[in-house]
N, C-alpha and C positions, 0 to 999 in steps of 0.2 A: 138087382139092376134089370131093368126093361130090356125086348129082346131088342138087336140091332134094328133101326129101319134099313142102313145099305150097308151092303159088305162088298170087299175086294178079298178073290178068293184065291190065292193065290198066282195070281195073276203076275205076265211078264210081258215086256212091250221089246221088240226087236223092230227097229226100221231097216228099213231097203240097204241103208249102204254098212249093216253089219252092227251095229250100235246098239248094244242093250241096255237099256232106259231104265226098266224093271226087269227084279228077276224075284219071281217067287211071292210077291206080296201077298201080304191077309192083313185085313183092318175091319175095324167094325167102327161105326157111328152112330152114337143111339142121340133117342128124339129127351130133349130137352137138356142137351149137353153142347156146351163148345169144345171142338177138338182141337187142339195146336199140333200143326203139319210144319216139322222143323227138320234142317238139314242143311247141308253145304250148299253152294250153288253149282246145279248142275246132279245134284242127289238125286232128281226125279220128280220131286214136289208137284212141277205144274204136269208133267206128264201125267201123272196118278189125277189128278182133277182134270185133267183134260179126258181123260179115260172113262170116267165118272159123269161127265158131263155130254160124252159123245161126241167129241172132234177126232178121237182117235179109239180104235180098234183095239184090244189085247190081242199079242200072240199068241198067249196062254190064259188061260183060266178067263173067272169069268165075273160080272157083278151082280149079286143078288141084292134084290127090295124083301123086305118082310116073308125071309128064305126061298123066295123065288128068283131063279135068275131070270134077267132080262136083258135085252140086247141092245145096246145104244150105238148108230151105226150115225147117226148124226144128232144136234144140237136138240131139235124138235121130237128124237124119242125118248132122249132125258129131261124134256121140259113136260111132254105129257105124262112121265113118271114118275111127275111133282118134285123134280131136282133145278134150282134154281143156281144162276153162277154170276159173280162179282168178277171181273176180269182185271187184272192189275193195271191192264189200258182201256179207258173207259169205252163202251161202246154205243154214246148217244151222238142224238142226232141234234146238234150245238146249235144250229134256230130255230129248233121247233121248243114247244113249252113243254111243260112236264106233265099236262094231265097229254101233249103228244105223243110226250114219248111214252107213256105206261101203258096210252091206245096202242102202240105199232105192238106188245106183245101180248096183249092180253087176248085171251081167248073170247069168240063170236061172245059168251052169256056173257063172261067178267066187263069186256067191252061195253056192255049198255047200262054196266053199272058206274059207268063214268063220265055220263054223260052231262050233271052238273056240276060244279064248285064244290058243292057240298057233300056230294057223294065222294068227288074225290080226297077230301079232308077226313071224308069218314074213313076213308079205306088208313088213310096214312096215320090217322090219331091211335089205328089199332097198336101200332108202333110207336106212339108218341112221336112223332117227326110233323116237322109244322115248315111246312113248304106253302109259298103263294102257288096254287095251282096251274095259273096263268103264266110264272114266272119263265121267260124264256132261257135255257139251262145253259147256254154258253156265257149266260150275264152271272153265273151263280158262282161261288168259290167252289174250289176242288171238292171240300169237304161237303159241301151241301149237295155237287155234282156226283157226290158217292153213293150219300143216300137216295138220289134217284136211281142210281143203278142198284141199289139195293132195293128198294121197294119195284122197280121192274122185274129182278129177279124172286119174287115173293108174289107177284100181279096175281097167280093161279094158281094163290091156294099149294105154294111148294112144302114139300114136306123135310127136302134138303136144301139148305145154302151155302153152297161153295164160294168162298173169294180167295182168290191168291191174291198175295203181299198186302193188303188195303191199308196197313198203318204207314206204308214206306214214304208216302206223300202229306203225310198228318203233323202238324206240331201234338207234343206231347198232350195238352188240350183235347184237341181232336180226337185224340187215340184214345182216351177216358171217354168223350161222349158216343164213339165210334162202339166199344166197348157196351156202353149203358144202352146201346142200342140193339146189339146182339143177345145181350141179354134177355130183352126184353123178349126178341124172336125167340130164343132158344125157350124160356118160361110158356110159353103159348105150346109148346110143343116139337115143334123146327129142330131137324139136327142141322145144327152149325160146326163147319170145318174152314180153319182158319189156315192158309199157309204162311208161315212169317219164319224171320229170322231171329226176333227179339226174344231173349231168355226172359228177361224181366216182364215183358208183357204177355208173356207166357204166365209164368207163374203168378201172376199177378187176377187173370180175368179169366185164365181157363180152366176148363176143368180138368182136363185127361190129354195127353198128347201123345204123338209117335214121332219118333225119329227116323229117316231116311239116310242110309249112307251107301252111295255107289248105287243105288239102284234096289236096296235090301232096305228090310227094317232093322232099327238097331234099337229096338226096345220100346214098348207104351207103356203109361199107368196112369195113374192118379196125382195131379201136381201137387196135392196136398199132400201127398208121401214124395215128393224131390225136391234136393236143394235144386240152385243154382250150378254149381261144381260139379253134380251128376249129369244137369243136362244137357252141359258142354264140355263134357268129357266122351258125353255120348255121340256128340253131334263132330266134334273132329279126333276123339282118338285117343286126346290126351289131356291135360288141365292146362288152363291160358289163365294166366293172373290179368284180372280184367281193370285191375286197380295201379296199378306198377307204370313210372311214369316211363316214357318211349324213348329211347335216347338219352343221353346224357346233354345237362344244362348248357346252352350253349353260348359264346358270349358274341355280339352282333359285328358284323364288319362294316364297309363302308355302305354310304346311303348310295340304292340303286333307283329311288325312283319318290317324287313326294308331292300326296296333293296339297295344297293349299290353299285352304276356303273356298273349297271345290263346294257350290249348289247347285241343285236343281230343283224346277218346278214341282211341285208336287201334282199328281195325276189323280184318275178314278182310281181308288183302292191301292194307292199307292203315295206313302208321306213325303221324298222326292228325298234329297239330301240339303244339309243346312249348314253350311260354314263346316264342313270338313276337313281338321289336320293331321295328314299321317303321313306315318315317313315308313320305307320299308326299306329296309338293311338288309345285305349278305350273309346268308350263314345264320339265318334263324328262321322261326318258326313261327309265324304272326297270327293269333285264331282269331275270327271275329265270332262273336256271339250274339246271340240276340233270339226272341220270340219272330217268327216268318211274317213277311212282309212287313218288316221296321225298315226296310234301304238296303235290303244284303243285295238285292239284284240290280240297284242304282250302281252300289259301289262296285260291283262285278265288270256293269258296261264300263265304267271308268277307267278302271284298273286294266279291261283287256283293250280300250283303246277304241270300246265298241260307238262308246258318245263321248262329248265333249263337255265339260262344264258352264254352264250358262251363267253361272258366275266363279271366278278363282280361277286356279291353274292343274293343271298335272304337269308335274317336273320329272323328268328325268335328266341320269350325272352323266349319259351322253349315247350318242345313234347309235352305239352296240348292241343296248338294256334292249335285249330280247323279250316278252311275253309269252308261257303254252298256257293253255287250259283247259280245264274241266271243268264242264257247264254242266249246270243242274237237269237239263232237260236231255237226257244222252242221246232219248231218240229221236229227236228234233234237233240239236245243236249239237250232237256230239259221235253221232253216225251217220253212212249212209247204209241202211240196213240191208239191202240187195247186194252190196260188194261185198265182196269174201273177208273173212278176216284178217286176211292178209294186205290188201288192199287198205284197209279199215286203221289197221297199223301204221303202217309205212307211205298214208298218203299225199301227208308234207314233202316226204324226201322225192316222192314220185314226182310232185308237183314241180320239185325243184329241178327237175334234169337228172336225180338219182335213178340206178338201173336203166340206164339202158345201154343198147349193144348195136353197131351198126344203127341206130336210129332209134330202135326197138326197143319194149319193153323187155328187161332180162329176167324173165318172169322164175328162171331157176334162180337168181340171186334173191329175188325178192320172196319167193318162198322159204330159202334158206334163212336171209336173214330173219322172216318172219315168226319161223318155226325156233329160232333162240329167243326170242319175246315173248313168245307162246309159254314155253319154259320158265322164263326167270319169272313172268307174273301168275303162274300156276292159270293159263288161264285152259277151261275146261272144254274141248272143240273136237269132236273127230277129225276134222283137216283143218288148216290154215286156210284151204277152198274153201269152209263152207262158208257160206253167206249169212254174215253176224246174226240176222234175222234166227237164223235155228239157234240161236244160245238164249241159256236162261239171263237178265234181266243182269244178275251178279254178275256174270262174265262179260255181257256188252258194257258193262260197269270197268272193267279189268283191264280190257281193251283200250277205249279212251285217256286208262291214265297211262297204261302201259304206253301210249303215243307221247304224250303231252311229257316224259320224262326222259321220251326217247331226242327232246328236242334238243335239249341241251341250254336250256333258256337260260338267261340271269333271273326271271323272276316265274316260277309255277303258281295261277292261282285257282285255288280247286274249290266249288260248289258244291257241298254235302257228299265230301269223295264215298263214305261206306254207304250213303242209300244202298239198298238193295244188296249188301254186302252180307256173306254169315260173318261170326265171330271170327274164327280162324281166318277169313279173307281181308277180311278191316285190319285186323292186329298185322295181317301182312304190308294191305295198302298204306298204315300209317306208320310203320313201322320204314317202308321205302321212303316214306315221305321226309322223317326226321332223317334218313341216311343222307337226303338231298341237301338236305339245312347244313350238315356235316360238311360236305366236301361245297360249302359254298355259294349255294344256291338258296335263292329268297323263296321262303315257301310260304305262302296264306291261304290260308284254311279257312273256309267260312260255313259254317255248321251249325243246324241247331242243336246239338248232342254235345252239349256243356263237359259231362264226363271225359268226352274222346277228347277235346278242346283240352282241359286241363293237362290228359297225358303228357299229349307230344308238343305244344307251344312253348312258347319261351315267353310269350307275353301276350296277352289277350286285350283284343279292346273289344267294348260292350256297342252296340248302334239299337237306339230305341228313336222311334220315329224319325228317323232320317238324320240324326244325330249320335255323336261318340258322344257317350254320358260317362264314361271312363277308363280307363286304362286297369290293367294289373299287372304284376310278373311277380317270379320269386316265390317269395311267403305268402302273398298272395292270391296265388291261382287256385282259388277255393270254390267249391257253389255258395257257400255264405258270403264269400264280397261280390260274385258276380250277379249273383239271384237277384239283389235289390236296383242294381244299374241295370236291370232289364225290363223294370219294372217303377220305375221313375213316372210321374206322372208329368205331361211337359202339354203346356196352350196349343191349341193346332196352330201349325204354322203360316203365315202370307205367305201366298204366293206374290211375292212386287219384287222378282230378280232380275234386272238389268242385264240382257246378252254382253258379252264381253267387248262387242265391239258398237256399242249404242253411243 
């Protein structure tokens, strides 16, 4: 085996208010390998690549390049030390074009090699990626917007590539070409380190992985010597049957709420909804399924009440049928990142005239209650104060539903609740989620993770271009009858939908 290009040398990260990140770490990443960087949320992951990449200092120890140490005291002295980073929130500039954005980082010489079309096609074909140059990058999908942060982070000739979480936004698709793309980097020579949660995609595209737990390593090797049941056992402790369905079958109660021949327009990049009938009932588990962007986000605005159907109805069985949610975008719709976690929790009830004292906020109530939420949803926080923004991705994840179930709603409908989830934290999140179906509560789930889907639903309906192509439950809820109603071929649809009141 090749010697490392970058090492962490035992290194440990302590911030200001007492919190140890890291303690003790050693890792090595050699050049033409993918690492998979796995752990709980809140294990350390992005610290250790933020570390690596110069946003933050060690306490202890130190990082060496081809056994030298070096000092990354900001972003710009681990970009000149040929380490490039993928960031799990993009960081482009959304009107400018793509040969712009690869000029804002490339270096005085790399720069005047970009200066035609076809220079910059040449640089990107070294990676097979086939981007319009010109293409202005907030017009692009997520996934095409990735590999421009990826080919930025490669502009100068890197010798490392770091990205945290980058399959977390990907349909399975994605994740395969996402993958055939790494590869290719890492073959050129490139050490590639990957931070994710997915065992499967773990074992699947990398080579060699480590595990994070608390702050420590809990073991690396070779994937090709681990199962699956090692390395998630390793990753929280114990062994999680990943197969075993959630909850016990559930049988449905009264109808809380139903659309009927609910349409919409169809948009840019978007199939709109088409004669949609669903009913959702008390006391179960409703999963939608489908490949991303067939109408899961049509039928989300609908369901929370966010739009109206332009043609059909939403019914509900009367003014009580509550709504919570959790939306797919947590740091856009589902936080506000600067308020504390406590705030972050409890901001409905605040909203509502809850806590207060003499006029006032009761800001020791709302810490206490906050810090029993903090608890039942294991969420990982030095204080209830800090401002969501310092949590890992998984735990502003945690937060969100930890609210949305604190509401007490007749109907919970949740947006890819385990994105950004580990194992252990999903198996919890859906595991609360069937407890809600139990005592009563409509719970719909909208996911593209077919497997989670199966666990915990009671019935599953499929949406492929802006239509339900079918239902399942029971003996049913299989990938073999779901795979093919997701994958229906159907005529693009008219748009000639009459407003309701024409």
């Amino acid at each position: 085996m090749n010697a490392p290009i970058i090492e962490l040398d035992h290194v440990s990260k302590r911030y200001p208010n007492g919190f140890l990140a890291l303690e003790q770490v050693s890792l090595a990443f050699h050049a033409g390998e993918i690492h998979g960087l796995l752990g709980e949320n809140g294990a350390g992951k992005s610290t250790l690549m933020n570390i690596l990449y110069g946003v933050h200092e060690p306490s202890e120890g130190g990082v060496l390049m081809s056994g030298r140490q070096v000092i990354h005291r900001r972003p710009a002295d681990a970009i000149a030390h040929g380490i490039g980073m993928v960031h799990q929130h993009f960081k482009l500039v959304m009107p400018f074009t793509v040969t712009e954005n690869l000029a804002l980082v490339a270096n005085g010489e790399r720069r005047k090699t970009l200066r035609r079309p076809a220079d910059v096609r040449a640089f990107m074909a070294r990676y097979s990626v086939d981007l319009d140059p010109a293409a202005v990058v907030g017009q692009l999908p997520l996934a095409l917007q990735q590999r421009v942060e990826i080919l930025k982070a490669l502009i100068n000739d890197s010798q490392v590539l770091l990205l945290d979480e980058p399959s977390t936004i990907l349909t399975p698709t994605e994740i395969e070409n996402l993958y055939a793309t790494l590869r290719r980097i890492a073959d050129q020579g490139t050490a590639v380190a990957v931070v994710t949660h997915h065992v499967d995609e773990v074992l699947t595209h990398v080579d060699r992985y480590s595990v994070l737990k608390r702050g420590r390593t809990n073991g690396s090797g070779l994937t090709a010597d681990t199962t699956s049941a090692q390395l998630v056992e390793r990753i929280v402790g114990h062994a999680v049957a990943n197969d075993a369905r959630i909850g016990a079958p559930r049988l449905p109660g009264s109808e809380r709420l139903r659309l009927a021949g609910a349409s919409l327009r169809p948009s840019s990049g978007s199939p709109g909804l088409h004669s949609v009938d669903l009913t959702l009932r008390g006391g179960e588990v409703l999963g939608v399924a489908g490949v991303e962007g067939n109408g899961q986000s049509e039928l989300f605005s609908l369901l929370a009440g966010q739009r109206q159907p332009e043609t059909g109805h939403v019914l509900r069985s009367g003014p009580e049928v509550s709504v919570a949610l959790v939306p797919q975008d947590r740091h856009h719709e589902g936080l506000s990142l600067d308020l504390s976690v406590a705030q972050n929790l409890l901001y409905p009830r605040i909203m509502d005239g809850q806590f207060r004292r003499f006029g006032l906020l009761d800001h020791r109530a709302i810490g206490k209650q906050a810090q029993q939420m903090i608890d039942a949803a294991d969420i990982r926080t030095w204080s209830a104060n800090s401002p969501a923004r310092s949590l890992s991705g998984g735990n502003q994840q945690k937060i969100v539903i930890a609210r949305a179930m604190d509401q007490q709603a007749s109907i919970v409908v949740v947006y890819q609740p385990t994105r950004g989830l580990d194992v252990a934290a999903a198996e919890a999140v859906l595991t609360r989620l069937a407890e809600a179906a139990e005592n009563g509560t409509c719970v719909v789930i909208i996911s593209s993770n077919i497997e989670e889907l199966i666990r915990v639903s009671d019935r599953i309906v499929v949406l492929n271009g802006g239509r339900i192509t079918g239902e399942v439950s029971g003996a049913g809820l299989s990938v073999k009858a779901i795979g093919p109603l997701m994958t229906l071929h159907h005529p693009l649809p008219t748009p000639s939908l009459e407003p309701l009141d024409a």
